[in-house]
N, C-alpha and C positions, 0 to 999 in steps of 0.2 A: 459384830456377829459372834456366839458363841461358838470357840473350836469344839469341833465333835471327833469322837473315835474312828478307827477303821470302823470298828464294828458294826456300828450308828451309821456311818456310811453306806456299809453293806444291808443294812437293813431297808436302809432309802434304796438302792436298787432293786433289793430283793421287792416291798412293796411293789413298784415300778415297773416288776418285769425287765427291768433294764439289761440290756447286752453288756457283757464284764469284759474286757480284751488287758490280757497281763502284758505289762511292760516291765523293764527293766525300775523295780524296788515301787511299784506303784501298780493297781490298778485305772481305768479307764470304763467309766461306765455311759453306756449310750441309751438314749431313750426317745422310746418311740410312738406313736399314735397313728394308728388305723396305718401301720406298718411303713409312716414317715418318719425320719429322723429330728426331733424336737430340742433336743435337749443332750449334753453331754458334763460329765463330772471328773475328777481324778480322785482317787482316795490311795491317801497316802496316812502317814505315820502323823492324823492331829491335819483336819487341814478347816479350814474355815466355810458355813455351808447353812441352810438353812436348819432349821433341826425338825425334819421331816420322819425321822426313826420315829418321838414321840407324837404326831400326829391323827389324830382320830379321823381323817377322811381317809375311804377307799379308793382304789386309780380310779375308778371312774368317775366320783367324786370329785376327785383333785384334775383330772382334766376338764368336768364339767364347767367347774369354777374358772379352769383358767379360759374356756370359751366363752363365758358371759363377762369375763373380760375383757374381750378382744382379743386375745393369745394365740386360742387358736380357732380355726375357721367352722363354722355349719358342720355338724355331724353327715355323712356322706352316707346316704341309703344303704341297706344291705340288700345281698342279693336277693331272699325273699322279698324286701317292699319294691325291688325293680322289677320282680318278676310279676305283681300284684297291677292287671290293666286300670287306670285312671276310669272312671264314669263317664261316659260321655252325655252332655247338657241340652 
């Protein structure tokens, strides 16, 4: 894999929405879907990563992708379609 920047890093979260939590000479980034915890990163000074900075999909995009994967599970109703009554037959 090619080493990427802090910066490039921070851009992958920033994309992502990701939660940032500082440590001692490192960030910590968390990420999440329909407010589950999915995924976590460190970015530090040059660390090894996908190179999602230059990526052309959107987070919705890129999690869509990873659920026709298998990755991750059936999108989960929103409140309006749970508040929409079923037909009855």
């Amino acid at each position: 894999m090619k080493t990427i920047t802090a910066k490039e890093a921070e851009q992958i979260a920033a994309k992502l929405n990701a939660e940032l939590e500082e440590r001692r000479g490192h960030k910590i980034a968390y990420v999440r879907w329909q407010g589950k915890f999915i995924a976590h990163y460190g970015i530090r000074r040059g660390s090894k990563a996908l190179d999602l900075a230059r990526c052309p999909l959107s987070k919705i995009a890129y999690f869509n992708l990873l659920r026709t994967r298998g990755k991750l599970p059936a999108e989960e109703p929103t409140k309006q379609q749970k508040l929409v009554p079923k037909k009855s037959r």
